[in-house]
Each structure stands twice: as structure tokens, then as C-alpha cells.
N, C-alpha and C positions, 0 to 999 in steps of 0.2 A: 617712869622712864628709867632705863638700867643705866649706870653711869658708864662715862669712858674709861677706856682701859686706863689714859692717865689717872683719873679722880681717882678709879680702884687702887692702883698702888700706888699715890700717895696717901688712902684711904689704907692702904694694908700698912703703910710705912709709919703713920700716926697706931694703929692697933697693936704694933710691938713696939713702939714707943710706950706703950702704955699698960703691957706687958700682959695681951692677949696670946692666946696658946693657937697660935701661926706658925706651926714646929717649921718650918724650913724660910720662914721669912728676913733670916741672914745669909739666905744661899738667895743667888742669882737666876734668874728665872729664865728660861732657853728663849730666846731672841728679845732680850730687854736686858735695860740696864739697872735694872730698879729690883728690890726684896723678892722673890715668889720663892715654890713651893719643888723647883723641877731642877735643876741642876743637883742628881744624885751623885755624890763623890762614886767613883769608881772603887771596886772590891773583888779580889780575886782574880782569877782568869779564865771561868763562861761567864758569859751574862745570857739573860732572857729578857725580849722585850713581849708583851703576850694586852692583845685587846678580844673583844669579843662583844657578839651580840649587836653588834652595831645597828643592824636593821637598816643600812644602806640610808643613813643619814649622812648626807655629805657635807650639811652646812651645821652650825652651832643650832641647839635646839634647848627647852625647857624639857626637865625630864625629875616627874616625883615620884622618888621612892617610896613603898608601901608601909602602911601602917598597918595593915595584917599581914605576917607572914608566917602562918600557925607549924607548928613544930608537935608532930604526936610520934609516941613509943621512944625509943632512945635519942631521938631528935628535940624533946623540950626543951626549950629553954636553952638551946646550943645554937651558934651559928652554922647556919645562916639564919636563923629562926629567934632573931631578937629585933625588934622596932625601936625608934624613936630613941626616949630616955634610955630603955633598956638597951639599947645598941651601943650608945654614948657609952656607958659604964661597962661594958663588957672591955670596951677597947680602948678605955680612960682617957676621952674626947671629951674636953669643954664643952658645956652649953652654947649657944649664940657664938659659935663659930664659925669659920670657911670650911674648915672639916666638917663640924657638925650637918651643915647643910646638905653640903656632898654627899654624905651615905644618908642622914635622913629625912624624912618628910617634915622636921619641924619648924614649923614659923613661915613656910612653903614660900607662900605670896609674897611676904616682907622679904623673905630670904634671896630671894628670885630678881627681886626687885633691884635690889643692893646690889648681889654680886654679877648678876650677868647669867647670859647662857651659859651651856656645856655642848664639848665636843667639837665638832666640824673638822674635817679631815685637811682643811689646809693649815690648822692649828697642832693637830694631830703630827701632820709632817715638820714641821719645825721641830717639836719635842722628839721628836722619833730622830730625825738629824741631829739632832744636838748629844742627845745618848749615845747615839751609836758614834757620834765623833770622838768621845770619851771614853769609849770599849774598841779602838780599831781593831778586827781579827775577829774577836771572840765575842759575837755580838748576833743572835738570831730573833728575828720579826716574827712571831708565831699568830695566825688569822685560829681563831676559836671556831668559827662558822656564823650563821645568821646574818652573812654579809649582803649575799645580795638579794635580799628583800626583805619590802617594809618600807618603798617610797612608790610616789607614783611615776619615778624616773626609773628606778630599778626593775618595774612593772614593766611600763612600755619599751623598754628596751634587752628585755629578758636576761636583766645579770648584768647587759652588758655597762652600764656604766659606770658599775662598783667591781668587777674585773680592772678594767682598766685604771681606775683611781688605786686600788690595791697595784698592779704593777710600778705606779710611780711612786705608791708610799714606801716601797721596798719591803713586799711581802716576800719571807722564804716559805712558808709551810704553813698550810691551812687543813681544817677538817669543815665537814655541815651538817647539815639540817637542812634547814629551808630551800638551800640550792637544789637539794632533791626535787622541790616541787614545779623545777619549770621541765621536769621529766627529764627521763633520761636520756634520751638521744641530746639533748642541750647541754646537762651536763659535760656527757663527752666530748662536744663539739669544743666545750671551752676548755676541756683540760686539754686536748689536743692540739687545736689551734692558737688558746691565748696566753696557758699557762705553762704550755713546755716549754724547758730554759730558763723560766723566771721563777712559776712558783709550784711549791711541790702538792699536792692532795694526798694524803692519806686518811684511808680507815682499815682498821686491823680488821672489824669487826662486821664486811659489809662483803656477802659471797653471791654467787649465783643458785639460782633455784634446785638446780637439778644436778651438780656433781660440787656443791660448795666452791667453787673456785674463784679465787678471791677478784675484784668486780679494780679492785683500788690496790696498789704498792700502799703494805700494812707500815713501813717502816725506812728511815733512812740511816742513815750515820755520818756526822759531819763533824772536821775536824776544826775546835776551838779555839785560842789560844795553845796549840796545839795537845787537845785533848779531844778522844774522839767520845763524841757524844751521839746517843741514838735519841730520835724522835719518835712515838708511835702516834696512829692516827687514830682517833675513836669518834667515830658517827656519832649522829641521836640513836642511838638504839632501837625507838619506839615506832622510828618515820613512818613506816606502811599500817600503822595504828592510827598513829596522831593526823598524820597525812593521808591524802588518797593515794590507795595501794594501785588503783590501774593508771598512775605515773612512773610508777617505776615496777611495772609485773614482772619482772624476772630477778628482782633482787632481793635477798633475804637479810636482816640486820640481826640486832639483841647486841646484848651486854660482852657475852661471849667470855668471859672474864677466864675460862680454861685455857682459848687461844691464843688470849693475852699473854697469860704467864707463857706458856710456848714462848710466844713472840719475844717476851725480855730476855729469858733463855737463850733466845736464837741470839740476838746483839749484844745480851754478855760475852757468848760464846765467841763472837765476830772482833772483841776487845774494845768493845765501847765502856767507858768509864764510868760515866752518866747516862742517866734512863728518864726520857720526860714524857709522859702520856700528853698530848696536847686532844683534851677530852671534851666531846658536847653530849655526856650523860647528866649533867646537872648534878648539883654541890652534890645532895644525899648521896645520889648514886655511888658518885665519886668517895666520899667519907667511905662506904660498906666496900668499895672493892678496894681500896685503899689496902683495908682489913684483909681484903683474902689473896689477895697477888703480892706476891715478894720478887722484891728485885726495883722497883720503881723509887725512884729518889725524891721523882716531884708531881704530880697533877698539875695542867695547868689547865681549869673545867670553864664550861659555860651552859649554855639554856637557858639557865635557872635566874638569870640577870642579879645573880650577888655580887654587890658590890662588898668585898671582906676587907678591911685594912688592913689583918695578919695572917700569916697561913695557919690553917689547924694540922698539926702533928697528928700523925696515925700512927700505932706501933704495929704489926705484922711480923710473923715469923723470920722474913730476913733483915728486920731493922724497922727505921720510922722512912713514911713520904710526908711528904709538906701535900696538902691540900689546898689549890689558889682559886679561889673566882675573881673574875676582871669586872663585876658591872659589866652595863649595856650601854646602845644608843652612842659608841663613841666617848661615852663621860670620864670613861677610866683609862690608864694605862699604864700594866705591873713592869716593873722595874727587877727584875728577879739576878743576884749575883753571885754567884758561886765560887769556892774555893777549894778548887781540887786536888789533893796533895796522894798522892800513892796509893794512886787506880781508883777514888772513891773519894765526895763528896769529906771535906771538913770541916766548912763551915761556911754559912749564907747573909746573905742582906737582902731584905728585901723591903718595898716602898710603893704603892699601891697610889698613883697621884691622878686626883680628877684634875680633868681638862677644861681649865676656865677660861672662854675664848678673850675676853677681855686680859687676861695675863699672859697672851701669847700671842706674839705678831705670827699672824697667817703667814706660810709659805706661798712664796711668791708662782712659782710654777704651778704648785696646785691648785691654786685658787683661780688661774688663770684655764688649766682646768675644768674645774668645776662649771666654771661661766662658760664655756663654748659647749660642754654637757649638758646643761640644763637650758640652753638660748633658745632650742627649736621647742619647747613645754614653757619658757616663760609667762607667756599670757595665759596660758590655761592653768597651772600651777598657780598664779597669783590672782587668780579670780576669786574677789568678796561675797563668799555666800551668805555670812552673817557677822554677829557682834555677839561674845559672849559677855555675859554679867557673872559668869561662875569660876569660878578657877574648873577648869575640864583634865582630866585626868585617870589612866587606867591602872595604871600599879596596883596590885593587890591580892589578895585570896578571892574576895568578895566585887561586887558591882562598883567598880569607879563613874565618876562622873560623866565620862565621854562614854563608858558603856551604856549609861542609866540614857544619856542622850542618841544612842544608835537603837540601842530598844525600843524605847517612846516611839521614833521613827515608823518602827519596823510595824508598833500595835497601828500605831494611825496609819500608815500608809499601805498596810495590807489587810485593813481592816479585822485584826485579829483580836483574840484574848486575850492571848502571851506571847510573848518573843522572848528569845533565846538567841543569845549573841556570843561566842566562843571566850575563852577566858584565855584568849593570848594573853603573852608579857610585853607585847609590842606597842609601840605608839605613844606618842610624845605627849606633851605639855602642854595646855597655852595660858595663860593668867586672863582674870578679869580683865574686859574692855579690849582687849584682843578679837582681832578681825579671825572668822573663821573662816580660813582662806579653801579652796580647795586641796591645794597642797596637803592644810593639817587635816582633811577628812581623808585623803590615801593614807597617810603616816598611820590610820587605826585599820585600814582597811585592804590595802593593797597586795592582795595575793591572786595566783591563779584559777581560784575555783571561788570566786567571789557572790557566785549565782545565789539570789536571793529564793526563799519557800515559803509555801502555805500547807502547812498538811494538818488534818485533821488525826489528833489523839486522844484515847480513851484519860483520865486521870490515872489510872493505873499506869498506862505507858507512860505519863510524863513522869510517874513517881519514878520509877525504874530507872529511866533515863537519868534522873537527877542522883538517882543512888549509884549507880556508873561511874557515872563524872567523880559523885565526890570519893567512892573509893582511888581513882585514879589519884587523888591528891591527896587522901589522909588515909594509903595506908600505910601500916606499920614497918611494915619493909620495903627500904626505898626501892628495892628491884622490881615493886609492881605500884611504883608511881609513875608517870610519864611527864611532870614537869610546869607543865601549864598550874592555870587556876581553874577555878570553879566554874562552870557556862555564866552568863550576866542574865539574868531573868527579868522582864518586866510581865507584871501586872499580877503577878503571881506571888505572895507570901510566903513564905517558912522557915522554920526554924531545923538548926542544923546540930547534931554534937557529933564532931571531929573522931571523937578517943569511942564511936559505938561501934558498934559489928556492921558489914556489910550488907545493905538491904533497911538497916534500923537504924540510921544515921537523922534522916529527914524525918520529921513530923511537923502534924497543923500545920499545911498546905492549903491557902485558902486563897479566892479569888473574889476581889469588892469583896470583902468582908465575911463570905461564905465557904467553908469549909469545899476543899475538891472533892468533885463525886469521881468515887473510883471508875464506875461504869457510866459515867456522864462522856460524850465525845467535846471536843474544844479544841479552838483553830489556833493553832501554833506558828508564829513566823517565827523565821528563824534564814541562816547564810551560813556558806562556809561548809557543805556537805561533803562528807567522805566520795561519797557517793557520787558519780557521773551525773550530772543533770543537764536538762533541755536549754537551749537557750533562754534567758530572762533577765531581768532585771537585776545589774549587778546592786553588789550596796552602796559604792560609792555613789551611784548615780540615785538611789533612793534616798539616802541623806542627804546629798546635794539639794536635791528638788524639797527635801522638810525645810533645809535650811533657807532655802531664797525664799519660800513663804513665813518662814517666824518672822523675817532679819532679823530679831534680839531673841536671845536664847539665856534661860536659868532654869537650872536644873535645882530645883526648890527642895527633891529628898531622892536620896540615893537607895534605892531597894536592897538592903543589905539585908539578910536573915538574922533572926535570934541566934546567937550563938551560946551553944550550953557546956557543961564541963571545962569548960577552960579556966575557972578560978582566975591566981595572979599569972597567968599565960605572958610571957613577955613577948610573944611574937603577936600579940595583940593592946591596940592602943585606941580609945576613945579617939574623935576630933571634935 
């Protein structure tokens, strides 16, 4: 049982009594009277408040960070690409701390246990009032993307109930991803209808098919503590890859990084002081263009769900950017302050603080909210379809727990060889003995092209397939990675090395114990196709129905592959 918010802080207040490394537990904590971590002195005159990733969690959630998060070519051993221990000491974080926990997977269950959830957006609005009370003027809300979707309320209401949660949180300026996928005629419907006046959408980097013309306003300029500052918008780059292209067929994306610099250009040129990319290319991406665009003071990035305690310095021909990731799921929120002294940036504060609902009284209007948003789904969201025995869990490079359990699904219930389950970063938590509600089966599953398959592939195609995937995620130049993880595989073995060439990555591929036959065919399930498909059997409703037949579920071994070449790899950790 998670304790109460009171037991936690006077549980934090005994911890620096006793002089645990609780760095902010002589500050005030935004709507309490007791020690926490959230009352940032005020510094300068802009501030950034900047979240991302959220996945249209609107209540507090469990949420574990990854124990693989392999780093190859000039990314070794750099963040974002450190775990656990090695995360700790990169950013000289105590052991068996509230921090510690925060960014990493360690002591997970115990840790979880102790402090409580992360997140929720009525929690969210408190901290986000309380900042912005103590920056008046010079104070901008920035949405990263991946808002609205990734529940099953954000599903059945296409966006619409994280639109609207985002207008009362006081969003000024958002960029996406995922929102591309409830297509585009919806999109438009809601910049037009819900967000003019309140919140702005940009992406520099997102044209039409046939005369490039731009699809999104690349850019604003808004005046600070009176200082004018530009914001630029940067997409996922990859959408009509990663996503289905016939959602959005008339629109073209990429990196674009030439437009960019244009773009800065243009808002230097206009007298803007500061330059903030508010980016969803994911951290790499963002580090390498860092490198080739000058003019930009800061990144503020997401996808890639890093949660970074500091920013990483880039140097570039016209100076350094700070490079930020916020975390996912609601958990984080960057605190970024600026001191602007003659026309340019002199010097920053910044403070990266997870959102621990038990240390923050939920906002009263949001919460109130959330409950009339979610009333007409109550019974069906909270339907018991089982009881786990495992800690469930997808964070990672490799197969988490809840993938290893959508797999298993997918072989029994379509009678297959293997399944193949997409390597999102999405999707929550739940600790042993936890009810698996229908709710947390949307949280891994809820998108619009949910359609589950059966097809039949040669071993050679599935090699292919899986050499695909993993160049998307280890190769050497983050401009032709797309961000995700690895596919989740069941029933099928192999072993991987990261740092080979493209095509010769995967070997000893084997299935029940027998080596894959290249020219052998074998029946692959699998969801989530680029591709248009026939009406069928969504997933959520496939795991559902596994789940009411197990009622108790343990995921007894997680199909992770051999992994080779990675020596002391800090972005990989034993459990």
C-alpha cells in the first residue's frame, strides 16, 4: 500500500532530518505546507515551463524507467544513454533516494511502494500555478507532443479530452506526433475549433506534398518579461514512417534542419532575443542538430521519453544550446529560467522536478474535470480483467514485461509461432497484486490502427524485418533513427549486437529450440500495421478476453535477446 501524502512528508521530513540527499526538502512544496521538492526560487526574466510525452494520462500513474537504453557511435555512454547506477553518477544522485527513483528503474517495486504515483494532471495544475505565480509576465507553458494519445479516454474521444485538459492547464504552445494519427482532417478540426485563441501548434518542419507549403505556422514570437522571444515548432520527423502514411497523405515531414536555420534567421531577423526549438525529434536527434543549426539557445525535446536532470551543452558555430528532455507519462516538469541581458541569453537555472502526486494537492478545478471526463467510461475503464503476480512493465530497448504479456496473447490467441508487438515507449506501470483493470490494457494499447494480424512469413522475411527495426534504433547517426524501441517478440529467440552493420546485427534465431529455417514459412501475429487493414479484432479486445480467462497472470521470463558487443555499456543493466 503507497502511503499518504501526509506519512510521505513527514516520511521526507524525518529523511533530512537525517540528512538524505532530498535537495529541495527545505523549499516549500506547491500547495503544502510541509518540505518538498517544487517551490523553484525565481531567476532572471523568461522563464519555461515545458512537459511532454504525457500519453494522455490524466490521473497519477506507476511509470518504470528503462534498464536498457543502449547508446551506439558517439552516443556511448552519453545521456540519454545511461541506466540505473550509471545514471545516478553521471548526475551525482544518491542511492535509495526520491531522485534516485524518479529517473531510475532501481529498487522499482520497493520504491513505488514507498513514494507513491507519478503525474496526474490535477497535480500537474497546482505546480504549473504555483510557477507561474512566481514568474508573472515572463512565464510560457510549452506541450512537447504525445498529448493526446495513449489512454482509452483519449481514444474514444479522438484527442478530445486531453485538448481540453491542456486548455485549463494553461497550455500556450504545443508541437506532435501521435496527434497526427487521429488524421488529418481532426487535427485541423481542433487547431481550428479548440485551439485558436488559447493554444498555439507549430511545426517548422511539416509542408504539403506538392508545392512544400507549410501545412503549420513554423513560429511565434512572444514578449517576456519584456523580452521578445521566438518559439519554433518541430514535429516527429519520421510520422508517415513510424505512423500510417494514408492518415495524413498529403503531408510531408523530416528533420529539415536547412529550414530551420532559415527559420532562426527569420526571428533573429524579426528582433527576437531568444530562440527556443520546442522539439519532438528525440534527445539524439536533437544533440546532432544542436551541432548543425546556429542561432538556437535552447531545445526543449521529446519522443524519446528522457527524463535528463541537466541539460547537455552543445557547442555550434554560433555559440552553445542547452539540450532539455522532460520525461514522459506526466512524471516530469522542466522548470527552465533565463537571464537575458543585451539582446542574448547570460545565464540559466534550471530544475527538472518529478511530479509525485502524494506531494501535491490536486487542483481543485481539474480534478473536478477530469471526473465529469471520464464518468461516461467509468464502468468500462474499471472493469477487472485480472490480478498480476509480476511487476508489468514496458520501458526499454528490449521486451518488457507487459509486452512479453501482449505477445504470449497474441501466440495463444491467434494460434501462431511468433508475435511481434511494436516497441512503443508508451504505457504505464502496474506493481504486483494489482488488478488489471481494463483501463491499464488501453494505456499499452490504445491507438487508432489497433487492428490485430495473422500473416504468414518465410524466416528469411522475419530476419529482415527484424534487421529493419533494429537499424532504426542502433544506427550510428541519430538522423536515421526513429526513436522507438526494438519490436517485442514472442516465441522466437535471438541474439543481437547493436555496434554491427546493417543486415548482420541479428543472428541464432531460433524457435522451441530449433534454429529459423530461412525458406521454412511460419505464422506471425502481430498489431499496429502501417498499413490499412480489414476490420478485426482490435488488441485491446484480444488481451482482454486472454486476461478474463487467466484471472492471475506471471510473466515468469521476459524474451529478451542475447546481447553482444556491449562490454561495460552503461545504458545496459542486469535485473
Amino acid at each position: 500500500m503507497s502511503l499518504s501524502r501526509r506519512e510521505f512528508l513527514q516520511m521526507l521530513a524525518a529523511a533530512s532530518a537525517a540528512g538524505m540527499n532530498l535537495a529541495a526538502c527545505k523549499q516549500k512544496s506547491a500547495g503544502t505546507s510541509a518540505g518538498g521538492p517544487y517551490e523553484v526560487p525565481p531567476f532572471g526574466n523568461v522563464s519555461f515551463l515545458h512537459f511532454t510525452d504525457c500519453h494522455a494520462q490524466l490521473l497519477p500513474v506507476y511509470f518504470r524507467e528503462p534498464n536498457i537504453n543502449i547508446g551506439v557511435g558517439e552516443a556511448l555512454g552519453k545521456p540519454p544513454h545511461r541506466v540505473g547506477d550509471a545514471l545516478l553518477q553521471e548526475f551525482n544522485i544518491k542511492p535509495n533516494t526520491l531522485e534516485a527513483h524518479a529517473y531510475t528503474y532501481l529498487n522499482f517495486e520497493e520504491a513505488a511502494r514507498q513514494y507513491g504515483k507519478v503525474g496526474g494532471f490535477a497535480h500537474l495544475a497546482t505546480l504549473v500555478n504555483n510557477l507561474r505565480g512566481q514568474r508573472p509576465g515572463r512565464t510560457l507553458l510549452l506541450d512537447g507532443g504525445d498529448t493526446w494519445q495513449g489512454s482509452a479516454t483519449a481514444l474514444w474521444t479522438k484527442g478530445q479530452d486531453m485538448v481540453d485538459a491542456c486548455k485549463l492547464l494553461g497550455v500556450d504552445i504545443m508541437t506532435g506526433h501521435w496527434e497526427f494519427t487521429y488524421g488529418a482532417e481532426r487535427v485541423q478540426e481542433i487547431i481550428e475549433k479548440d485551439l485558436e485563441g488559447h493554444i498555439e501548434f507549430l511545426a517548422q518542419n511539416v509542408v504539403d506534398n506538392t508545392f512544400e507549403d507549410p501545412i503549420f505556422k513554423a513560429y511565434t514570437i512572444r514578449e517576456l518579461g519584456g523580452v521578445p522571444v521566438a518559439i519554433i515548432g518541430q514535429a516527429f520527423p519520421y510520422t508517415p514512417i513510424a505512423n500510417p502514411r494514408y492518415m495524413i497523405p498529403e503531408w510531408s515531414f523530416g528533420i529539415r534542419d536547412q529550414r530551420l536555420q532559415e527559420t532562426v534567421n527569420q526571428a533573429r531577423s524579426k528582433g527576437a532575443q531568444v530562440v527556443v526549438v520546442l522539439s519532438h525529434n528525440g534527445m539524439d536527434v536533437d544533440l546532432k542538430m544542436a551541432g548543425r543549426v546556429s542561432g538556437i539557445d535552447v531545445i526543449l525535446g521529446g519522443h524519446t521519453h528522457d527524463g535528463m536532470p541537466a541539460p547537455t551543452v552543445v557547442t555550434n558555430p554560433g555559440g552553445k544550446t542547452l539540450v532539455i528532455n522532460s520525461g514522459s507519462n506526466g512524471k516530469f516538469l522542466s522548470v527552465l529560467d533565463l537571464d537575458v541581458k543585451g539582446g542574448k541569453v547570460a545565464d540559466y537555472r534550471y530544475k527538472l522536478l518529478p511530479v509525485f502526486s502524494n506531494l501535491i494537492e490536486p487542483d481543485a478545478k481539474m480534478t473536478a474535470y477530469i471526473d465529469t471526463a471520464r464518468a461516461p467510461y467509468k464502468t468500462k475503464l474499471e472493469e477487472p480483467l485480472a490480478v498480476t503476480e509480476s511487476l508489468l512493465y514496458r520501458r526499454g530497448n528490449f521486451n518488457g514485461s507487459f509486452d512479453q504479456l501482449i505477445v504470449d496473447a497474441l501466440i495463444e490467441r491467434k494460434e501462431a509461432d511468433i508475435a511481434f508487438s511494436p516497441g512503443f515507449r508508451w504505457g504505464t506501470t502496474l506493481l504486483p497484486g494489482d488488478a488489471i483493470t481494463m483501463e491499464r490494457v488501453m494505456d499499452q494499447t490504445a491507438i487508432t490502427y489497433g487492428t490485430t494480424t495473422l500473416t504468414e512469413m518465410t524466416g528469411e522475411q522475419i530476419k529482415n524485418v527484424l534487421e529493419d527495426i533494429a537499424d532504426n534504433l542502433f544506427n550510428a547517426d541519430p538522423y536515421y533513427q526513429m526513436g522507438g524501441d526494438m519490436v517485442r517478440v514472442g516465441g522466437l529467440h535471438y541474439t543481437i549486437d547493436p555496434n554491427a552493420e546493417i543486415g548482420k546485427r541479428l543472428s541464432d534465431l531460433a524457435l522451441h529450440g530449433k534454429p529459423l529455417d530461412a525458406n521454412k514459412t511460419y505464422r506471425v501475429a502481430g498489431w499496429a500495421s502501417v498499413r490499412e487493414q480489414p476490420p478485426g479484432t482490435q488488441i485491446w479486445d484480444l488481451v482482454a478476453d486472454y486476461l478474463r480467462d487467466k484471472k492471475t497472470v506471471q510473466v515468469k521470463e521476459i524474451n529478451t535477446p542475447k546481447i553482444k558487443g556491449m562490454g561495460e555499456n552503461p545504458g545496459v543493466a542486469a535485473v
